[in-house]
mmCIF file as Biopython writes it, N, C-alpha, C and O atoms, coordinates in Angstrom:
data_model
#
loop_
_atom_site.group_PDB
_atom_site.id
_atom_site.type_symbol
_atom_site.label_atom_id
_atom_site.label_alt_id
_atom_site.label_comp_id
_atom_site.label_asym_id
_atom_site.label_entity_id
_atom_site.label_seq_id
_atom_site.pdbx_PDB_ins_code
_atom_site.Cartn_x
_atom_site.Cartn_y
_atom_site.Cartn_z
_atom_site.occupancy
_atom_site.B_iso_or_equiv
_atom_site.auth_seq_id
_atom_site.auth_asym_id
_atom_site.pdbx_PDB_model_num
ATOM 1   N N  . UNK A ? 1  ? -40.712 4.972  30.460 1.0 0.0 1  A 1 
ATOM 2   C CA . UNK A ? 1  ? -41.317 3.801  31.058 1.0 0.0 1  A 1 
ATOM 3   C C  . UNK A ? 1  ? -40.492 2.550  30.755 1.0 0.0 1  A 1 
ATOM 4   O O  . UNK A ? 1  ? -40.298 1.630  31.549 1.0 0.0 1  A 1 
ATOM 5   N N  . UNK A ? 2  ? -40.038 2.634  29.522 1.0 0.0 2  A 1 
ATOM 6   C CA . UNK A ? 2  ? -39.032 1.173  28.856 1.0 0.0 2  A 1 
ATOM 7   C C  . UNK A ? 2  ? -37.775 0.906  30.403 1.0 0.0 2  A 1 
ATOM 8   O O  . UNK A ? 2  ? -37.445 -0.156 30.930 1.0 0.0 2  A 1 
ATOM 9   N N  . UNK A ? 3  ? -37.364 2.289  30.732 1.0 0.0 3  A 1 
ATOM 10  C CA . UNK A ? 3  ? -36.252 2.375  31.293 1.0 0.0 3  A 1 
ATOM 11  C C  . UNK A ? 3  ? -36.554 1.895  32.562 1.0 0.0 3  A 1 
ATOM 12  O O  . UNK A ? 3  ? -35.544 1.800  33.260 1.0 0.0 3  A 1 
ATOM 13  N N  . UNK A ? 4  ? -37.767 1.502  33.202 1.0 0.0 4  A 1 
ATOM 14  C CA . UNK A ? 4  ? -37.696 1.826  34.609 1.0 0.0 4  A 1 
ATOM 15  C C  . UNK A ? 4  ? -38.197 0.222  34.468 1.0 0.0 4  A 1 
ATOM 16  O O  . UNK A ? 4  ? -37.845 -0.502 35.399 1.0 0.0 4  A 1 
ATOM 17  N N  . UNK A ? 5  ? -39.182 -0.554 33.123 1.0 0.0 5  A 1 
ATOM 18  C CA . UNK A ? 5  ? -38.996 -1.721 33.316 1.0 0.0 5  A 1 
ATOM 19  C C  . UNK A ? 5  ? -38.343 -2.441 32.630 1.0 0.0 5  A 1 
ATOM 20  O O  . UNK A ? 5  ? -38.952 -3.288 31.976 1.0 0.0 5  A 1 
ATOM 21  N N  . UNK A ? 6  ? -37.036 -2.373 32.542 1.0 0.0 6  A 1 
ATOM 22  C CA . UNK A ? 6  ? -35.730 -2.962 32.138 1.0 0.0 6  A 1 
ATOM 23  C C  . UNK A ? 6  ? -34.988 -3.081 33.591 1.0 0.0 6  A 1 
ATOM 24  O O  . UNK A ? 6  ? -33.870 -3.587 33.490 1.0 0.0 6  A 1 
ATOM 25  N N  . UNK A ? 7  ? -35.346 -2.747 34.827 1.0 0.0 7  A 1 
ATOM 26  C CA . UNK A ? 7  ? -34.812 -2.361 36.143 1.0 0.0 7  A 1 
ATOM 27  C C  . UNK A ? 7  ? -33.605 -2.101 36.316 1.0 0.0 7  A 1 
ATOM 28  O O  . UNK A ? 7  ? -33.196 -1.058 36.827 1.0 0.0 7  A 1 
ATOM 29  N N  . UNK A ? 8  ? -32.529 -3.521 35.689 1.0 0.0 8  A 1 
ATOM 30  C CA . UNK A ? 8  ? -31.147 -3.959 36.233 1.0 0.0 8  A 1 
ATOM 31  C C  . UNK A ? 8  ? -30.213 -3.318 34.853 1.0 0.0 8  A 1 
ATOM 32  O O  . UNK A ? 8  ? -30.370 -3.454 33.639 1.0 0.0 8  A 1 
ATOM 33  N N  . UNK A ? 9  ? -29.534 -2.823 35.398 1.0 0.0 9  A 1 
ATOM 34  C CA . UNK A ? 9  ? -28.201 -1.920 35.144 1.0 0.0 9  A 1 
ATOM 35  C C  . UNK A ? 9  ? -27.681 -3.357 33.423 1.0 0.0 9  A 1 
ATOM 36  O O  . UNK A ? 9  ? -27.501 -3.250 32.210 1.0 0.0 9  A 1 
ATOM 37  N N  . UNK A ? 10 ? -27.665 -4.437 34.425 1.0 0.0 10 A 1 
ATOM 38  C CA . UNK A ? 10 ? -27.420 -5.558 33.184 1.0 0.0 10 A 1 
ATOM 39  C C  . UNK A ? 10 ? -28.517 -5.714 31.810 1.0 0.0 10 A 1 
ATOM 40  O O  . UNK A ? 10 ? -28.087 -5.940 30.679 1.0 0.0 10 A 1 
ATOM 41  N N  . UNK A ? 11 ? -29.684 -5.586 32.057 1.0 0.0 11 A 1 
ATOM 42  C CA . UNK A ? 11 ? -30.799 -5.524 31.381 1.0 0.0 11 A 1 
ATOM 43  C C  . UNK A ? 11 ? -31.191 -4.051 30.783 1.0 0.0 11 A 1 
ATOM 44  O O  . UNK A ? 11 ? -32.040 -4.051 29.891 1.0 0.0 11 A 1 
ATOM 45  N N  . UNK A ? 12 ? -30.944 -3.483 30.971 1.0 0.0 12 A 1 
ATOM 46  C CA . UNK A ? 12 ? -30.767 -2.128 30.511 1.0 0.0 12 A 1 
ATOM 47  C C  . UNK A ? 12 ? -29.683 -1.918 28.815 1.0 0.0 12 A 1 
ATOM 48  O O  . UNK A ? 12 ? -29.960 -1.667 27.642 1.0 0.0 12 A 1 
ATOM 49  N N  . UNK A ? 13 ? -28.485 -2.180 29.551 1.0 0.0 13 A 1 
ATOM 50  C CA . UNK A ? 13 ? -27.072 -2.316 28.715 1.0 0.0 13 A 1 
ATOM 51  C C  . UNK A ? 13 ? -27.408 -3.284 27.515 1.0 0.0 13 A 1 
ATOM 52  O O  . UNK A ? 13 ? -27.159 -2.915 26.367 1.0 0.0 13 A 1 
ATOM 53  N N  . UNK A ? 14 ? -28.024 -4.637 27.790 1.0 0.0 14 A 1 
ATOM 54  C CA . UNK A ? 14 ? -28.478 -5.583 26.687 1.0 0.0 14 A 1 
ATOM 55  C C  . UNK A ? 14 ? -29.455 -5.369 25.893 1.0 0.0 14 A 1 
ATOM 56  O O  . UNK A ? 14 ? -29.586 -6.045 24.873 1.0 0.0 14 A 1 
ATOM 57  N N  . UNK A ? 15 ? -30.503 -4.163 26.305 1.0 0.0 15 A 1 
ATOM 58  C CA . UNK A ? 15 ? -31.591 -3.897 25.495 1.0 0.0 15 A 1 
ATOM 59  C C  . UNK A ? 15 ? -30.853 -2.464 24.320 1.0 0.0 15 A 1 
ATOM 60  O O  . UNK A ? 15 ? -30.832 -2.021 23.171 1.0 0.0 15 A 1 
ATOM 61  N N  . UNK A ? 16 ? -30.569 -2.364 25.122 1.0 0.0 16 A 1 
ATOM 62  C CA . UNK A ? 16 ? -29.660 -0.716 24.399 1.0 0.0 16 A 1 
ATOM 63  C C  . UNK A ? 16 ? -28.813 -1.057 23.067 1.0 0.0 16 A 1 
ATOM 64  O O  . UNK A ? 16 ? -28.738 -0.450 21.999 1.0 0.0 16 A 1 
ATOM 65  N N  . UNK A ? 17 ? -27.945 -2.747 23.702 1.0 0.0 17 A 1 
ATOM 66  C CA . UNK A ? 17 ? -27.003 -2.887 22.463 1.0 0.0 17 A 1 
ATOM 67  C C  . UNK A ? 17 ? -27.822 -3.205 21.050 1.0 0.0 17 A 1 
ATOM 68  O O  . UNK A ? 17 ? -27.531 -2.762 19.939 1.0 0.0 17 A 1 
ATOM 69  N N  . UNK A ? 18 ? -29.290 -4.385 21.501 1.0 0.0 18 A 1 
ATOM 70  C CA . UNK A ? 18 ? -29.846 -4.999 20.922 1.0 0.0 18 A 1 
ATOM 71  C C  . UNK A ? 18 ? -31.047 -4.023 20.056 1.0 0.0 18 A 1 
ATOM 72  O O  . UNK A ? 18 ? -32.020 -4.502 19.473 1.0 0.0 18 A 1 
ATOM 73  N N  . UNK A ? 19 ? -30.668 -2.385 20.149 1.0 0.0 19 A 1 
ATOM 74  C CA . UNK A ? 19 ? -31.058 -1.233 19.701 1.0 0.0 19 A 1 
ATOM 75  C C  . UNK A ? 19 ? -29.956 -0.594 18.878 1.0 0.0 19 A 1 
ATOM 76  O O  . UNK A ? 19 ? -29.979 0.450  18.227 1.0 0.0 19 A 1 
ATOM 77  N N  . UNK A ? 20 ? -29.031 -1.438 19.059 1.0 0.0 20 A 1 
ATOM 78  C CA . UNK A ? 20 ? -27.670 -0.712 17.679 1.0 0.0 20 A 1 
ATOM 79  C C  . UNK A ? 20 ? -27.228 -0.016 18.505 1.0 0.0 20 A 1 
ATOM 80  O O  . UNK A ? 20 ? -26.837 0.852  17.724 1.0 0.0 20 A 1 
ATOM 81  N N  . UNK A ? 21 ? -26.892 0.429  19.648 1.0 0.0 21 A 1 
ATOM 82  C CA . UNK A ? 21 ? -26.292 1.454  20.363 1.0 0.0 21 A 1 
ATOM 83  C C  . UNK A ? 21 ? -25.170 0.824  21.146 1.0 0.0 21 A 1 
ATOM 84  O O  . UNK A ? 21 ? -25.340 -0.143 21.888 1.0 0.0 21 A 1 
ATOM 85  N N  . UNK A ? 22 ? -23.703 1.580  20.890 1.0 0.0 22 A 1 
ATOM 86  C CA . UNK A ? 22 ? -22.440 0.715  20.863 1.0 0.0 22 A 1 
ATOM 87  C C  . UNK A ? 22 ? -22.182 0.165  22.463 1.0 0.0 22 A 1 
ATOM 88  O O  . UNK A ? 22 ? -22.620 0.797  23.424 1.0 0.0 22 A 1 
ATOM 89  N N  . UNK A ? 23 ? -21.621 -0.755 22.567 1.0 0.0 23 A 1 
ATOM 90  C CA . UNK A ? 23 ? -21.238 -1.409 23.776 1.0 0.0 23 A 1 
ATOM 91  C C  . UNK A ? 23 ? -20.775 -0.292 24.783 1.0 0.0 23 A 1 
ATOM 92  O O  . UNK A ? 23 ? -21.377 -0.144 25.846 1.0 0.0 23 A 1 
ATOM 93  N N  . UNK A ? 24 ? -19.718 0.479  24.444 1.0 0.0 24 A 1 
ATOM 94  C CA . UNK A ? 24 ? -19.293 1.272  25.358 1.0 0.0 24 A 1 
ATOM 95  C C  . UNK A ? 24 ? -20.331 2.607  26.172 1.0 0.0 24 A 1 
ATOM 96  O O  . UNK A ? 24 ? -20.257 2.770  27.390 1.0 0.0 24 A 1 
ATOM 97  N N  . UNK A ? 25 ? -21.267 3.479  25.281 1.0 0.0 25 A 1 
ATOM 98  C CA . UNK A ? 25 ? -22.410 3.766  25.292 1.0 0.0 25 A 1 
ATOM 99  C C  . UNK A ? 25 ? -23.558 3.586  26.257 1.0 0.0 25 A 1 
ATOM 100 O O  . UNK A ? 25 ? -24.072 4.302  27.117 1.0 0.0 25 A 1 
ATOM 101 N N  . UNK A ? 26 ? -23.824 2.077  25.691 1.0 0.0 26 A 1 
ATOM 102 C CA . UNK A ? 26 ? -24.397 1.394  26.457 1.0 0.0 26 A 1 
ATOM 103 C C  . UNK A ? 26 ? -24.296 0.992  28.249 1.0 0.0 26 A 1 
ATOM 104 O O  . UNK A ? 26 ? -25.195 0.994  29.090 1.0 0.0 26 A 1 
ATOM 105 N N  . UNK A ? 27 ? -23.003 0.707  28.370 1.0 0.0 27 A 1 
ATOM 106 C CA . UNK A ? 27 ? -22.593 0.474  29.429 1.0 0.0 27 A 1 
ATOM 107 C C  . UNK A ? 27 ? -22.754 1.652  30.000 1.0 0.0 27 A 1 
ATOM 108 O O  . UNK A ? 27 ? -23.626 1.788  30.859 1.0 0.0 27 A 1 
ATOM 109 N N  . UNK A ? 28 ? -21.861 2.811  29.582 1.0 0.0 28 A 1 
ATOM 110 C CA . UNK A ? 28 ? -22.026 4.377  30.519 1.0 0.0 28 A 1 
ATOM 111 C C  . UNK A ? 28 ? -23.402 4.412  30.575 1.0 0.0 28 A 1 
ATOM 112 O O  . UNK A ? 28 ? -23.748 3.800  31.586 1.0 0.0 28 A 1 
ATOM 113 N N  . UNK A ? 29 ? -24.587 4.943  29.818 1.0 0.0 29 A 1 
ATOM 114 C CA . UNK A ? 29 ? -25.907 5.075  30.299 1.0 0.0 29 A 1 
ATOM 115 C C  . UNK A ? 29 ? -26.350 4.187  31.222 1.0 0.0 29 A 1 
ATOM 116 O O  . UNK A ? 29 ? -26.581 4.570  32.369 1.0 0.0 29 A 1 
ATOM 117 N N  . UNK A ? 30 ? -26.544 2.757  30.808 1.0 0.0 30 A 1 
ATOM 118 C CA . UNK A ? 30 ? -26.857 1.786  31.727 1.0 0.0 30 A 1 
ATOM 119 C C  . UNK A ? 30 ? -26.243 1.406  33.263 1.0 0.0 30 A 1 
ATOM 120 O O  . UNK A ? 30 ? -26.667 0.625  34.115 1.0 0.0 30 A 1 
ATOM 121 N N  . UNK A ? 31 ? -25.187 2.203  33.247 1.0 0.0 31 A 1 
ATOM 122 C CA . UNK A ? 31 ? -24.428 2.626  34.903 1.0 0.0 31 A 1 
ATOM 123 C C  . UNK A ? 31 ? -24.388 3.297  35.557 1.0 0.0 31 A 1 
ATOM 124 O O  . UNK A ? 31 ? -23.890 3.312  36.683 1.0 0.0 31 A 1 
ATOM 125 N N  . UNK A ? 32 ? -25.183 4.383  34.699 1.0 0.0 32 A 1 
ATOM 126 C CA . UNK A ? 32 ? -25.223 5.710  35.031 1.0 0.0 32 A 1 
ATOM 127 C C  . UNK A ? 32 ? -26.444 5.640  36.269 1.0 0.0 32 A 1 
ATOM 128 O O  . UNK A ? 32 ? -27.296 4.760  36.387 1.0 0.0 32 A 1 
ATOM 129 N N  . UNK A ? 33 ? -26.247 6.832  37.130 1.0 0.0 33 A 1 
ATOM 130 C CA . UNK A ? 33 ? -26.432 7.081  38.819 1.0 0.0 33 A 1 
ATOM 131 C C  . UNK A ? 33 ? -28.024 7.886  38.560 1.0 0.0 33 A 1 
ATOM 132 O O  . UNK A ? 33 ? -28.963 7.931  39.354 1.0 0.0 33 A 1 
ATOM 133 N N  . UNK A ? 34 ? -27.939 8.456  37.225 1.0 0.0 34 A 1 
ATOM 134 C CA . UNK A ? 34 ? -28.921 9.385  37.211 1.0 0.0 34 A 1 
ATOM 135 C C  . UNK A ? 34 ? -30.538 9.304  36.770 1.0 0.0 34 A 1 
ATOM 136 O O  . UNK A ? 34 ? -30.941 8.368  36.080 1.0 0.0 34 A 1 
ATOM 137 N N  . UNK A ? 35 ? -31.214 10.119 37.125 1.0 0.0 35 A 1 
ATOM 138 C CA . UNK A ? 35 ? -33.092 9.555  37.009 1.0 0.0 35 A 1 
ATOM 139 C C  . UNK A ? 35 ? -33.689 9.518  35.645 1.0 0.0 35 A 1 
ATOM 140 O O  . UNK A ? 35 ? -33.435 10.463 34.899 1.0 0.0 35 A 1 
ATOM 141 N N  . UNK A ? 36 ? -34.352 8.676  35.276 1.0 0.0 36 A 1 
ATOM 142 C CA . UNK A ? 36 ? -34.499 8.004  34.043 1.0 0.0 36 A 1 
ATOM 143 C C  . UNK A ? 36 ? -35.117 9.726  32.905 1.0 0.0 36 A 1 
ATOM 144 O O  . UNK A ? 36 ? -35.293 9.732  31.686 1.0 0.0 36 A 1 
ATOM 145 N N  . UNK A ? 37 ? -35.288 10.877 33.832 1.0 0.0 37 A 1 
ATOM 146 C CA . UNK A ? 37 ? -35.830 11.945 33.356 1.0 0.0 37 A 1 
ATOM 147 C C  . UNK A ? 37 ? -34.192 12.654 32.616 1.0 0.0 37 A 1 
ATOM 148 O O  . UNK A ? 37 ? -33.816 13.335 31.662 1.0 0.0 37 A 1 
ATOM 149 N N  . UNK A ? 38 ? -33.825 12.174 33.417 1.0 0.0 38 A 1 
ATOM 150 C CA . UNK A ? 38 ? -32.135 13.221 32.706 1.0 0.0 38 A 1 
ATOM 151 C C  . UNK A ? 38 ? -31.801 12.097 31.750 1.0 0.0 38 A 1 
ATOM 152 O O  . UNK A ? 38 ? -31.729 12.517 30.595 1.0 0.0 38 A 1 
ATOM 153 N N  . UNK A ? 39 ? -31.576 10.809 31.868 1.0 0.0 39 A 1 
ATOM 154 C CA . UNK A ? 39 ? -31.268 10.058 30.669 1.0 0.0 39 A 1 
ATOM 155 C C  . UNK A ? 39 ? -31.912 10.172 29.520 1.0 0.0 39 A 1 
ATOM 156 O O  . UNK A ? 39 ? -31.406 9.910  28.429 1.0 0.0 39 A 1 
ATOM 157 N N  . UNK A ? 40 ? -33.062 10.567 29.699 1.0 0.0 40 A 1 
ATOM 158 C CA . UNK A ? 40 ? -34.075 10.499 28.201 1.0 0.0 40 A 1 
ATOM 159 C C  . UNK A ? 40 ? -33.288 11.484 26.799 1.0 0.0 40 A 1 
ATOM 160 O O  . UNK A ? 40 ? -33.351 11.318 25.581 1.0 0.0 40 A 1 
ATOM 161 N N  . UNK A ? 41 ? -32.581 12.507 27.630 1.0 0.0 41 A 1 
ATOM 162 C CA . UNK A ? 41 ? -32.125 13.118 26.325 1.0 0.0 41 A 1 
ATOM 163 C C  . UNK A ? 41 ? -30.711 12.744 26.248 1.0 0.0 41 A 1 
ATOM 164 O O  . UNK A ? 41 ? -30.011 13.675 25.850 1.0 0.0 41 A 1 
ATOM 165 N N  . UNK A ? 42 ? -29.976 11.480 26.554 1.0 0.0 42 A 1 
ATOM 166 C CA . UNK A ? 42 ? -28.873 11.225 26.519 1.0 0.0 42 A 1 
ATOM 167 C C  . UNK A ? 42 ? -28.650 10.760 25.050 1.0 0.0 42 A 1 
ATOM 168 O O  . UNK A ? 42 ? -29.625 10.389 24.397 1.0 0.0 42 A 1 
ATOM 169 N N  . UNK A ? 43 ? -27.576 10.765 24.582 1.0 0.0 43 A 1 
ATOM 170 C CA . UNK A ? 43 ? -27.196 10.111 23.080 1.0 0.0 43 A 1 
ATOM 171 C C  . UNK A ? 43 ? -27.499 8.961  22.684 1.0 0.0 43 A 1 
ATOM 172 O O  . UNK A ? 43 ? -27.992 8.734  21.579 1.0 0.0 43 A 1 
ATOM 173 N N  . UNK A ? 44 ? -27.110 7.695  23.961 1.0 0.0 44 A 1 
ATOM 174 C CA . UNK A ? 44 ? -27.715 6.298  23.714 1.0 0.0 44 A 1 
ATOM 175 C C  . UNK A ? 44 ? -29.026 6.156  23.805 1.0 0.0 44 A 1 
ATOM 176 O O  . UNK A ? 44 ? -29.462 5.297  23.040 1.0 0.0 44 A 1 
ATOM 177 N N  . UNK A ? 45 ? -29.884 6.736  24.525 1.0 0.0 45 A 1 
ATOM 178 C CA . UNK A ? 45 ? -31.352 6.271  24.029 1.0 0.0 45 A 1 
ATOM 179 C C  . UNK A ? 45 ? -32.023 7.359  23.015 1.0 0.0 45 A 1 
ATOM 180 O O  . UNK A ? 45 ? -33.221 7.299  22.735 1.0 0.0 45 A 1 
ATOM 181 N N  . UNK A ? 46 ? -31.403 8.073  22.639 1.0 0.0 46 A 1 
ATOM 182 C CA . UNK A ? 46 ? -31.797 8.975  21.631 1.0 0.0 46 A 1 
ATOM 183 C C  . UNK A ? 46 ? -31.681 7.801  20.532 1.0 0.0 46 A 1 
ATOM 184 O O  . UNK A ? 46 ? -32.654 7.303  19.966 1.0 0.0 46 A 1 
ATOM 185 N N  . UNK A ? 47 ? -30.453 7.468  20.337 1.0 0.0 47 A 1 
ATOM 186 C CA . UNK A ? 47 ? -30.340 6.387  19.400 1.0 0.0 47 A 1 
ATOM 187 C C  . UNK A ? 47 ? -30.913 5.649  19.373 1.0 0.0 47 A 1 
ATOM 188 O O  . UNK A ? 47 ? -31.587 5.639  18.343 1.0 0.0 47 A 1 
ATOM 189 N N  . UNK A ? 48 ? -31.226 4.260  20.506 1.0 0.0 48 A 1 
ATOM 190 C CA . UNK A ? 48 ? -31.788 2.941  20.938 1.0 0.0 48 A 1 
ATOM 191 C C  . UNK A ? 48 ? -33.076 3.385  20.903 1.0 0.0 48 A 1 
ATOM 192 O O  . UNK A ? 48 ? -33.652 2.531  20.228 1.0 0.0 48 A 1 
ATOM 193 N N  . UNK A ? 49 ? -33.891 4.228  21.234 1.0 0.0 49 A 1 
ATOM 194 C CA . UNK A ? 49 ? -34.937 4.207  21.350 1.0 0.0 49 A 1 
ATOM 195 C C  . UNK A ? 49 ? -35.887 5.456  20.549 1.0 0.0 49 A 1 
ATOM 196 O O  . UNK A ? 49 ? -36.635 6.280  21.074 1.0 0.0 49 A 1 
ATOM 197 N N  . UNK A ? 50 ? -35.489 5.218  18.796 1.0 0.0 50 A 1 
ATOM 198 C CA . UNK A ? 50 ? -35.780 6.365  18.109 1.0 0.0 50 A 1 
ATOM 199 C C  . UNK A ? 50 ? -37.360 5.854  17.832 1.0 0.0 50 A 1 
ATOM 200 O O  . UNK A ? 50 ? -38.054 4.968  18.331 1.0 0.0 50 A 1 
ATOM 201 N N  . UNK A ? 51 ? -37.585 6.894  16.749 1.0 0.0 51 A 1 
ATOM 202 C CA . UNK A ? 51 ? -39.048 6.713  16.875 1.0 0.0 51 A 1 
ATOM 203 C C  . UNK A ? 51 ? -39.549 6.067  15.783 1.0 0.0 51 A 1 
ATOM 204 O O  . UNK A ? 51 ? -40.699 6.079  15.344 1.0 0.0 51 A 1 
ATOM 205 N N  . UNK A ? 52 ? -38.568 5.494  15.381 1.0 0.0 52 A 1 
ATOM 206 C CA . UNK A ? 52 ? -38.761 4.191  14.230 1.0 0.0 52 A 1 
ATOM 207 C C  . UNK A ? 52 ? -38.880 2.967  15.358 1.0 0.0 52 A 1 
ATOM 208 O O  . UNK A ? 52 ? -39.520 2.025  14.890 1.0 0.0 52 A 1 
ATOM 209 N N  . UNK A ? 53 ? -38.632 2.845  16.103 1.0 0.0 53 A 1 
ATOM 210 C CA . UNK A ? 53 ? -38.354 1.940  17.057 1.0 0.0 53 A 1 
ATOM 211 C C  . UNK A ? 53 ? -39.724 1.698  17.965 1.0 0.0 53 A 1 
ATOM 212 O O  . UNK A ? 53 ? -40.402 0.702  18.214 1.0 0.0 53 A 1 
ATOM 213 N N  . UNK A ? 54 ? -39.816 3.452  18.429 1.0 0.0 54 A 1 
ATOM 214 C CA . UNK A ? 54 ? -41.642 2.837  19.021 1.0 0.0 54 A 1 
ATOM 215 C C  . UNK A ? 54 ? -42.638 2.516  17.671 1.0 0.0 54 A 1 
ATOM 216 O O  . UNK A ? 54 ? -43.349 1.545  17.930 1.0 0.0 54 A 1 
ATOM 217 N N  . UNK A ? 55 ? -42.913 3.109  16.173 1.0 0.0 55 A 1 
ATOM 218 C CA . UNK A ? 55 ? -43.061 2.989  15.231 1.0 0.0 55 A 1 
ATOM 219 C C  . UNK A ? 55 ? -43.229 1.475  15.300 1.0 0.0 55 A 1 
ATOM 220 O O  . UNK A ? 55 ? -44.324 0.928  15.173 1.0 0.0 55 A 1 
ATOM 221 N N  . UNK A ? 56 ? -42.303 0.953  15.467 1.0 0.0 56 A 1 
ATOM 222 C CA . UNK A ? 56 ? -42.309 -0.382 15.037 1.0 0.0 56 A 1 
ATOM 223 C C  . UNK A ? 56 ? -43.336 -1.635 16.373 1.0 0.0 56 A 1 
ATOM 224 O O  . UNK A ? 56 ? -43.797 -2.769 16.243 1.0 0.0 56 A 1 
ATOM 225 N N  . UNK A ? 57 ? -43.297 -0.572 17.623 1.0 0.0 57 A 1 
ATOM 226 C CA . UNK A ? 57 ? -44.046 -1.043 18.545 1.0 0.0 57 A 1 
ATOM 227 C C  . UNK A ? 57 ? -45.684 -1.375 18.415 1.0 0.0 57 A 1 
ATOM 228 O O  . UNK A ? 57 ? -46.356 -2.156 19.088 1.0 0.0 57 A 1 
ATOM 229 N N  . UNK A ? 58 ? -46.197 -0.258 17.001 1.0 0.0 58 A 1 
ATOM 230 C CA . UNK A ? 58 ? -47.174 -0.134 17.012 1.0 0.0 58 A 1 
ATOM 231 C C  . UNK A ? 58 ? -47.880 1.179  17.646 1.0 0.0 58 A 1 
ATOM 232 O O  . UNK A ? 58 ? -49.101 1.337  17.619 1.0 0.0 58 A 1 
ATOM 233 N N  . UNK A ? 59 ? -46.759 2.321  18.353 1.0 0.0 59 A 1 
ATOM 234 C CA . UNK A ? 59 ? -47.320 3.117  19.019 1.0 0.0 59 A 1 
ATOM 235 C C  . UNK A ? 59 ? -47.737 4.415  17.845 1.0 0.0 59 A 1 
ATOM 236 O O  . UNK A ? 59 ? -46.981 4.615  16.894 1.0 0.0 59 A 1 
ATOM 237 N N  . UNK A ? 60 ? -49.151 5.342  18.056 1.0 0.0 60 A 1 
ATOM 238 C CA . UNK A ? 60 ? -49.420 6.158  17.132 1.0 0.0 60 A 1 
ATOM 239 C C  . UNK A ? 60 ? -48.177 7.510  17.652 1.0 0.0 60 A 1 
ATOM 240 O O  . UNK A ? 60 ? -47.814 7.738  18.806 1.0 0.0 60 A 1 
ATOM 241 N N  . UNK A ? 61 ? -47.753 8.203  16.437 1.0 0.0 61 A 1 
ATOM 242 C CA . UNK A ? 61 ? -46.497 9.182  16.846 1.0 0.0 61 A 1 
ATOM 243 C C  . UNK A ? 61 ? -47.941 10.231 17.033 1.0 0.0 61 A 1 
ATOM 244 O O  . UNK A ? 61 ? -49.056 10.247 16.511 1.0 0.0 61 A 1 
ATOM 245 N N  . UNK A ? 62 ? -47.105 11.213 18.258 1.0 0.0 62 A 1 
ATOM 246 C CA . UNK A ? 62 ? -47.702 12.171 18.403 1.0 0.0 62 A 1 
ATOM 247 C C  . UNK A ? 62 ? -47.787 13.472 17.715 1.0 0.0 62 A 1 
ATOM 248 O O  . UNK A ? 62 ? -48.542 14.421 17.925 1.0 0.0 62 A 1 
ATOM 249 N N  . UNK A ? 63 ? -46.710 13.287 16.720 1.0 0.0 63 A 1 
ATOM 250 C CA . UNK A ? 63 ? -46.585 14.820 15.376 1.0 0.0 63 A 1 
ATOM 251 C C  . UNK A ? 63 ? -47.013 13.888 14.617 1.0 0.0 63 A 1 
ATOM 252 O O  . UNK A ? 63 ? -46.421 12.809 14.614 1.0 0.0 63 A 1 
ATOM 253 N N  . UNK A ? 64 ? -48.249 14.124 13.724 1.0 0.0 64 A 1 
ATOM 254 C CA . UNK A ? 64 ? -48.812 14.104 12.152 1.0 0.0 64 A 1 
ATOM 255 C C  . UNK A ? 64 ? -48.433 15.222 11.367 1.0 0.0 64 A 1 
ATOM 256 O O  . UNK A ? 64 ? -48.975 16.317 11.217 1.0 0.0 64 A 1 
ATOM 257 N N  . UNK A ? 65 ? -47.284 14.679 10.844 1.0 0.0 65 A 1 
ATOM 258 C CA . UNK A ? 65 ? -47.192 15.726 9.382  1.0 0.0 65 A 1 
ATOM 259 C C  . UNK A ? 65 ? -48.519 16.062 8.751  1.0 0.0 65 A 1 
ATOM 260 O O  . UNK A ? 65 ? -49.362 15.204 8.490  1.0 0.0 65 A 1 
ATOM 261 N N  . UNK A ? 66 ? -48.673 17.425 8.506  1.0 0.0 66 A 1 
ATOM 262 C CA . UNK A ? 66 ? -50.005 17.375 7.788  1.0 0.0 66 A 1 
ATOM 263 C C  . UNK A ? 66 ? -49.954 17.489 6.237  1.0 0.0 66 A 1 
ATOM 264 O O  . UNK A ? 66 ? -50.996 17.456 5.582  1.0 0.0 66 A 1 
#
């Protein structure tokens, strides 16, 4: 969902860097042609968008260690 409202290829790339995920990275995913379902397991938002990151959103994780 992050991906689809970030819309622009430019806004995308700036949220990614501003996630620690390197410029060059960034740019390839964020240029990339392909549907936000094949990017999800790409390296840069694996990185940019770990789950310390929604964590920090406030979102509950869906695995509870028991």
């Amino acid at each position: 969902a992050l991906w689809r409202q970030w819309k622009t290829p430019r806004r995308r790339r700036a949220a990614l860097i501003a996630q620690g995920v390197s410029a060059y990275a960034a740019s390839k995913t964020a240029g990339s042609g392909r549907s936000p379902c094949r990017l999800a397991r790409s390296r840069a938002l694996s990185t940019g968008l770990s789950n310390a990151y929604f964590r920090s959103l406030g979102l509950p994780s869906l695995f509870a260690a028991c």
